[in-house]
Each structure stands twice: as structure tokens, then as C-alpha cells.
C-alpha positions as CSV (number, residue, x, y, z in Angstrom):
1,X,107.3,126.9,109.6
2,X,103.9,125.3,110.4
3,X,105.5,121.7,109.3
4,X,108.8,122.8,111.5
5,X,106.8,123.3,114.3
6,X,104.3,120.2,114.5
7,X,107.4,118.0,114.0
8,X,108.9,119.2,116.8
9,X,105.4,118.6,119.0
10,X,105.5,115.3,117.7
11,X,108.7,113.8,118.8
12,X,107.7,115.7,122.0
13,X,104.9,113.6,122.7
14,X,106.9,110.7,122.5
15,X,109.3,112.2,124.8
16,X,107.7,110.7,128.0
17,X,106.3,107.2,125.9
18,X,107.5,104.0,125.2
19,X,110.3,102.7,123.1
20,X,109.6,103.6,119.3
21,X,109.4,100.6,117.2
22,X,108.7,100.7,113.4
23,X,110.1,98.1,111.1
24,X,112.0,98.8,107.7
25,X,110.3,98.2,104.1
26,X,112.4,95.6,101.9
27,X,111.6,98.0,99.1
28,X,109.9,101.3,98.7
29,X,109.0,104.1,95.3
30,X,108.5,107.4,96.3
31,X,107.8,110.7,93.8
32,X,110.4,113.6,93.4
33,X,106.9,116.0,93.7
34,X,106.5,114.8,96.7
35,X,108.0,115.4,100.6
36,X,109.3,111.8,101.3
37,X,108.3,110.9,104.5
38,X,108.8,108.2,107.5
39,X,105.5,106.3,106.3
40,X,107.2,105.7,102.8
41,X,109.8,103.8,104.0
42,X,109.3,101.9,107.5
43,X,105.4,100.3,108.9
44,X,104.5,101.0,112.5
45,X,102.5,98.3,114.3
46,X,101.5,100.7,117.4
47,X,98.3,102.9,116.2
48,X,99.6,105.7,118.5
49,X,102.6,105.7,116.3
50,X,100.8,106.8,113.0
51,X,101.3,110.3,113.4
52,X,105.6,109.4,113.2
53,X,105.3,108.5,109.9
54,X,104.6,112.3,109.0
55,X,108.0,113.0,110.4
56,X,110.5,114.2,107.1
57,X,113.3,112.5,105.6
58,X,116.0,115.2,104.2
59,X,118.3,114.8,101.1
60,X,117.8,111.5,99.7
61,X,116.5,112.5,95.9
62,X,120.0,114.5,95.8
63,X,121.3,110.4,97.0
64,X,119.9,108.6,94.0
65,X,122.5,106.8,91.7
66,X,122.2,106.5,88.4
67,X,119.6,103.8,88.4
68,X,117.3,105.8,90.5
69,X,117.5,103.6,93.3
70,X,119.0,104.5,96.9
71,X,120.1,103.0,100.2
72,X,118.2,103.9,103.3
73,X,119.8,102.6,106.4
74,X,118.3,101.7,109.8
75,X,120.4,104.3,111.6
76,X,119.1,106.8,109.0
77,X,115.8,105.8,109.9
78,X,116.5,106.4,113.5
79,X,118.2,109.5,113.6
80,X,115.1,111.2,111.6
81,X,113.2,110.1,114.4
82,X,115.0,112.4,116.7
83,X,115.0,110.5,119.9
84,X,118.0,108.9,121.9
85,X,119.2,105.7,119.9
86,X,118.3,103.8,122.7
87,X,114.7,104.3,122.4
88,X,114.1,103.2,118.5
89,X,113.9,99.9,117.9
90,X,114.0,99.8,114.0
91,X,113.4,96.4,112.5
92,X,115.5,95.6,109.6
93,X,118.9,97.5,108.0
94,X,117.9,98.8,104.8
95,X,115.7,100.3,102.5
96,X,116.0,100.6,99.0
97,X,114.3,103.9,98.0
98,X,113.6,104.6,94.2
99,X,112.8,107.7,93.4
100,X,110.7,107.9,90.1
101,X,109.6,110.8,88.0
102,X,105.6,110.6,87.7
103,X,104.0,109.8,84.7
104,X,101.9,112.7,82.4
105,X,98.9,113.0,83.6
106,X,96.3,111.3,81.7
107,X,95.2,114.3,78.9
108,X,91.4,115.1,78.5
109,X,90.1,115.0,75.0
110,X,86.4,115.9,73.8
111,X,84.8,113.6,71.9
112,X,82.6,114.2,68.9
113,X,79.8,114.1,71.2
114,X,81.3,116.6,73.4
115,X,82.1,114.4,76.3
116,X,85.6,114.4,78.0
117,X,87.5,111.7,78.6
118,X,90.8,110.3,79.7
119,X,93.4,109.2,76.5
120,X,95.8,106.3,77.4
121,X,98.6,105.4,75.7
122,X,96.6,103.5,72.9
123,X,93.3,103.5,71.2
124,X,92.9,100.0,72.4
125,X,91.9,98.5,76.2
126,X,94.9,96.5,76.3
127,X,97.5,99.5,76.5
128,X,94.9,100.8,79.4
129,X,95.1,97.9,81.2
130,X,99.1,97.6,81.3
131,X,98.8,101.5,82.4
132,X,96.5,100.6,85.5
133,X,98.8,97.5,86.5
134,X,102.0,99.5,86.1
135,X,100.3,102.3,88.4
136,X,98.9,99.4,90.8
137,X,102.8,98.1,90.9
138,X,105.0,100.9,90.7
139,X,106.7,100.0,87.9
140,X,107.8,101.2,84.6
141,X,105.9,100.0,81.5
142,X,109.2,98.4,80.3
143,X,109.2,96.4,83.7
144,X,106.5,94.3,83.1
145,X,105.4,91.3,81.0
146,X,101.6,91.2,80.7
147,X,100.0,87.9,79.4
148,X,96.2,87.7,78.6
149,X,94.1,84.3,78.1
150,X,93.6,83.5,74.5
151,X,89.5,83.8,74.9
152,X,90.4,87.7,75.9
153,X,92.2,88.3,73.0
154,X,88.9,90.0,70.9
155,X,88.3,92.3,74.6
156,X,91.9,93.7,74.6
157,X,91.6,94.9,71.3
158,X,88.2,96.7,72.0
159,X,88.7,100.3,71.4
160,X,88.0,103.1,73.9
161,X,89.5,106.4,71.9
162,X,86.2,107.6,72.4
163,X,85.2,105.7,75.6
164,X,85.8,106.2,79.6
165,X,87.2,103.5,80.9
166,X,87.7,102.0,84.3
167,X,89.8,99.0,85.5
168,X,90.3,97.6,88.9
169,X,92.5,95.3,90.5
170,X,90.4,93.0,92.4
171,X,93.9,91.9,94.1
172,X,97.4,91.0,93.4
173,X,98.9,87.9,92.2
174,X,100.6,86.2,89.3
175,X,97.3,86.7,87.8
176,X,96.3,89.6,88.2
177,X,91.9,89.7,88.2
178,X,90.6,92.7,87.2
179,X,87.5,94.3,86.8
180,X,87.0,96.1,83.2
181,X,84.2,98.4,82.8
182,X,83.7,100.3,79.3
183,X,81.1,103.4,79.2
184,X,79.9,105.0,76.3
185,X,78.4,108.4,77.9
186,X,76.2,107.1,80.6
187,X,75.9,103.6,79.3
188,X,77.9,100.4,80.0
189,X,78.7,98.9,76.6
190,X,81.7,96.5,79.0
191,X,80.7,94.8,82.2
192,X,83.9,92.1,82.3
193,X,86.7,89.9,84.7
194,X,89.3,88.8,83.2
195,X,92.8,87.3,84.9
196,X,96.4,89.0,83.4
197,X,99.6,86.6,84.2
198,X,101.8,89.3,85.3
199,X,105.9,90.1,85.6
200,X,107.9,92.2,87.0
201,X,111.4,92.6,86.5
202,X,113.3,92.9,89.5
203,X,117.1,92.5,90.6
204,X,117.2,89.0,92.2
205,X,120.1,86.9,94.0
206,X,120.5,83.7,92.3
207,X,122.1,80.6,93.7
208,X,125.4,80.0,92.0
209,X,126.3,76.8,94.0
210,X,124.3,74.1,95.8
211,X,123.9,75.1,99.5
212,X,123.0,72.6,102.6
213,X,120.1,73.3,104.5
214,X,121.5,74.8,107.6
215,X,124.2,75.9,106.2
216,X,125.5,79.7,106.1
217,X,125.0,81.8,103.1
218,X,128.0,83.4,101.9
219,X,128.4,86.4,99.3
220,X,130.2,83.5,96.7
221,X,126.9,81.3,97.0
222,X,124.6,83.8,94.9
223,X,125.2,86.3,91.9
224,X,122.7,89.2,91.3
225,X,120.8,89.1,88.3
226,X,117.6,90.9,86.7
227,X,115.0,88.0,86.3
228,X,111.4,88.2,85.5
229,X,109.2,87.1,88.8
230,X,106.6,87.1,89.7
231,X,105.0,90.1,91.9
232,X,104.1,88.6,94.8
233,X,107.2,87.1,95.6
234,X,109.3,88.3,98.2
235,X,113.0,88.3,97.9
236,X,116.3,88.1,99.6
237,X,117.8,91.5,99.6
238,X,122.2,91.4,99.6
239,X,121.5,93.1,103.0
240,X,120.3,90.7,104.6
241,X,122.6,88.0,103.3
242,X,125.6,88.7,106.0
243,X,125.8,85.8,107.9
244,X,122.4,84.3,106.8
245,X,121.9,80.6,107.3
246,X,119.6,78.9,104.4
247,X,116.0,77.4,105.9
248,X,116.0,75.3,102.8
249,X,118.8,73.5,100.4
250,X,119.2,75.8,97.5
251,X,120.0,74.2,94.1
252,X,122.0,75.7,91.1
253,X,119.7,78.8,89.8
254,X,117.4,78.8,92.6
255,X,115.8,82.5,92.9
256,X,116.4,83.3,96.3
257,X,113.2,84.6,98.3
258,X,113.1,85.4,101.4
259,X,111.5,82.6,103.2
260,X,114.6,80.7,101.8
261,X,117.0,82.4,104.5
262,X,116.7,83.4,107.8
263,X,119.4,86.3,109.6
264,X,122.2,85.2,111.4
265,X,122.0,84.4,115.3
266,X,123.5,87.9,117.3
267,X,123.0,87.1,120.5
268,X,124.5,83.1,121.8
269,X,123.1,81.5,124.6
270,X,125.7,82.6,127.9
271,X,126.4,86.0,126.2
272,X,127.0,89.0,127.9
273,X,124.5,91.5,126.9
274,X,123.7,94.8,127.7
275,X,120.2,95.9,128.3
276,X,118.1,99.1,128.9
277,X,115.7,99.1,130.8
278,X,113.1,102.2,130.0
279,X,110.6,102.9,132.1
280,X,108.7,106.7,131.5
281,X,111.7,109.8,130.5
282,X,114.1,106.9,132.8
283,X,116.9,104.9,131.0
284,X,119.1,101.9,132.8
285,X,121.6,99.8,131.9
286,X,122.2,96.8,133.0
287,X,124.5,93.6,132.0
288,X,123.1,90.0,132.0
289,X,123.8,86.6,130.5
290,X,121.6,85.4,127.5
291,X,119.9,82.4,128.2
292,X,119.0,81.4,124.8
293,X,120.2,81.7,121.3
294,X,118.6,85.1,119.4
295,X,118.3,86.3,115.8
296,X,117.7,90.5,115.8
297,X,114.2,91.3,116.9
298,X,114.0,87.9,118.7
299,X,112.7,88.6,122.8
300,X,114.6,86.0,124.5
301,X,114.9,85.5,128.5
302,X,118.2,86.9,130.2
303,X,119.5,86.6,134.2
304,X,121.3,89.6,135.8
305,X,124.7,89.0,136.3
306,X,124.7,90.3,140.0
307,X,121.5,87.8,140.7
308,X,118.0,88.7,141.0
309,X,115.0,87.7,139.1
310,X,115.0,86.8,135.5
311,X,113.4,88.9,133.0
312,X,112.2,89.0,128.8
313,X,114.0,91.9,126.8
314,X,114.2,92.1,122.9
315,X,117.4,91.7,121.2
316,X,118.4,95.0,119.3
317,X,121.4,93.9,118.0
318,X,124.9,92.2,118.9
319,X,125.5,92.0,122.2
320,X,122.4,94.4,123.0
321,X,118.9,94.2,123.7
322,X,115.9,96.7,124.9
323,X,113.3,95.9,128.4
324,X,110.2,98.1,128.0
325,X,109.3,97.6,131.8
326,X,105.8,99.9,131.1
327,X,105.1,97.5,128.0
328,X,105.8,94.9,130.6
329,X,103.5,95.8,133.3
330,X,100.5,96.4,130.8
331,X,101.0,93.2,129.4
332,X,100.7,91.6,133.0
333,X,97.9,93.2,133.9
């Protein structure tokens, strides 16, 4: 009831505001012991805006196919936010949600001394490493590959079955540094960096033909595939594929990321385009010609087709696009 009723003052605040922007994650993992919420799956770039991501999403661990992952679309996304389509602005069309069952809980075990302390997986540092990196990730321990330098081969195998120990990620990369400390009661017997070459196995889209730079993108270009990658890189999702040009030539089992593509051009220079204009609780519409080519999320300049001034909007979509004119005036001030 208490939730019930703060949602509803929320979305009232932003009754009288701007336009409600908030952009779509590629990918997102969210707990089935937990409420999933706005802030698991989209980012807000407007600090006034971090109180929406507290907002609810209904239903979707009843969604989840088989593989645990789900489909969350960019209408889904705007219709928890509860406000007239024409005043969200989500970036991006889809969200692929996996909901995962958390992991036991580390168990406490008292040593011969009497101290408690946490009990991984194995007696060894090794297994708790893999367990921090898969936590760090969000993976599964079968989805990753770890790979340790040979001169840390005698520190993996250290054992801690009667030792606290503490690992941190000092950042995320192909190799992955960490930070390894060992304690022995209230002594450090392990002060140590070390670097783990890291993979993750992910679904990728691989390039089945050679494709042209320039050239569109089409759904018999690319199979999907589960690949080891590497972390940090960030992939072409199917979604995005529809009409997609390639920013680069791809060759013959090419991994495409997504710097390789770039979304398809919605709006064409001398279109006809409908725009609303929101200024306060007021809504407009007006029609005007595009004056440049646009890509979804692009703010191109338009001219009204009954004359007048001409004016910056952002494109929202085929044949649509948004004008903020409060946005507008702050930025001109």
C-alpha cells in the first residue's frame, strides 16, 4: 500500500515536467528475490529522474523462457512509466532480462581456533577468485573461462579453508586485475595483484557473408552463435539489426559488436513529420518537413509546413519526432 501510494506521487510529479527520457540497457540480470524495477533495465541521464527508476515492472519472471532470458520492449518500458506515450522518449527497443536464481549464501564455518569464516566452493584461492568474478559479472560459473599467468600458478593454489579472504576487482577488462588479500585472524599472511584473462560466454551474431561498408545488414548476413568473448565487448543485439547499415566491411566470421553497425535512417531529408511540441501539462502537434537525414534519437532541424521559423526537435521514431520548448528555452538562456 505504502509502495502503491508513492508510485502514484511519483508519476504525479512528473505530471507538470518535461518529456521523460531514459534509454534502454542492451542487456540486464535481475534476481527472482527481488522486485524488478525501472533502474534494472533502462539508465536516466536527468538527476531529477532517479527517483523513476523505483517505479515497478509487473509479470516478467512469469515471461522467462526456458533459457531464463526475456524480451523487454520499449513500449513495455513506457507504459510502466504511466504517462501519455507522447511524453517518454525511451532510447532503444529492447531489453533482454534474465532472471537468475541467486547463489547459496556463502556458509560460515568455525575454525579450530574458533574464528568464523566464509567457505567457497574450494579449499583453494583459485575457486574463490572465479566466485568473485562470476558475482562481479553476472554470470554463471559454467560461463566463464578464467586464465591465470604461469608465475601465479603457486598463489591460486594457496589454501584458505581456514582463512578469510577478500578479492577485489580493481576494474574490468579482458584481464581482469584484482586485488587478493589472505588473513589469518587479524594478520595478513597475502598482500597480492595479479591480472585473470577472462571469458564470457555470450550469444553473438556472426558474419556469414562478406558485407560492404555502407552497405545494409540483412537477417541472411549473420547467424547467431554462442562464442567465448571477451567482457568488455559490446555486441550487436538481432534487435537492432532491422535495417542496420555496417560502419565497417565485415569479413566471413567476424563477431559483430556494436560499433560495427549503426541503426537504419527513419526520418529522410523532405519528410513529412509529425511533431509535439510540449511545453508544461500543454501538448501540440504540428507537421513539418525534415530538413536532414535522421537515425532514432538523432535532433535534426525541421520547417513548418504552413511557414514560420525553423526549429530543432528529436526524432522519436518513423515519421515522428518530440520539441521540448521548456528544454529549449533553458538551453538559450
Amino acid at each position: 500500500m505504502i509502495r502503491s501510494l508513492f508510485i502514484l506521487l511519483l508519476l504525479a510529479s512528473f505530471a507538470a515536467a518535461d518529456t521523460v527520457t531514459v534509454t534502454l540497457r542492451s542487456t540486464a540480470r535481475v534476481m527472482t528475490s527481488q522486485p524488478i524495477t525501472l533502474g534494472d533495465v533502462v539508465t536516466v541521464s536527468d538527476a531529477g529522474l532517479v527517483d523513476l527508476t523505483q517505479v515497478l515492472i509487473d509479470d516478467l519472471e512469469r515471461r522467462q523462457s526456458e533459457t531464463g532470458w526475456i524480451d523487454l520492449t520499449a513500449d513495455e518500458v513506457a507504459d510502466a512509466i504511466a504517462l501519455p506515450r507522447a511524453r517518454v522518449v525511451v532510447r532503444g527497443r529492447v531489453c533482454r532480462v534474465k532472471v537468475m536464481t541467486p547463489a547459496p549464501a556463502p556458509a560460515l564455518t568455525r575454525t579450530t581456533t574458533g574464528r568464523l569464516v566464509e567457505a567457497f566452493d574450494g579449499p583453494i584461492l583459485r575457486e574463490a577468485i572465479r566466485a568473485r568474478i562470476c558475482a562481479e559479472l553476472g554470470v554463471d560459473s559454467d560461463e566463464i573461462k578464467l586464465n591465470f599467468a604461469a608465475k601465479d600458478a603457486q598463489l591460486i593454489r594457496t589454501s584458505v579453508a581456514e582463512m578469510t579472504v577478500e578479492v577485489n576487482p580493481l576494474g574490468i577488462s579482458a584481464d581482469f586485475p584484482l586485488a587478493v588479500r589472505i588473513y589469518d585472524g587479524e594478520r595478513v599472511v597475502i598482500n597480492d595483484t595479479l591480472r585473470v584473462g577472462v571469458l564470457v560466454k555470450k550469444e553473438v551474431l556472426v558474419a556469414k557473408h562478406p558485407v560492404a561498408r555502407r552497405s545494409e545488414v540483412s537477417q541472411r548476413d549473420y547467424s547467431i552463435e554462442s562464442r567465448w568473448v571477451s567482457p568488455t565487448l559490446i555486441l550487436a543485439r538481432t534487435e537492432d539489426m532491422a535495417g542496420a547499415t555496417a560502419r565497417a566491411a565485415l569479413k566471413i566470421d567476424d563477431i559483430i559488436e556494436s560499433r560495427h553497425v549503426e541503426p537504419p535512417i527513419v526520418v529522410s531529408r523532405g519528410d513529412l513529420v509529425s511533431v509535439r511540441c510540449i511545453t508544461g501539462s500543454i501538448i501540440a502537434k504540428i507537421n513539418a518537413r525534415a530538413l536532414a537525414d535522421a537515425r532514432e534519437g538523432d535532433r535534426i532541424q525541421f520547417e513548418p509546413i504552413t511557414g514560420g521559423r525553423r526549429f530543432n526537435a528529436t526524432v522519436n521514431g518513423p515519421g515522428q519526432a518530440v520539441l521540448s520548448l521548456i528544454r529549449q528555452k533553458e538551453t538559450n538562456r
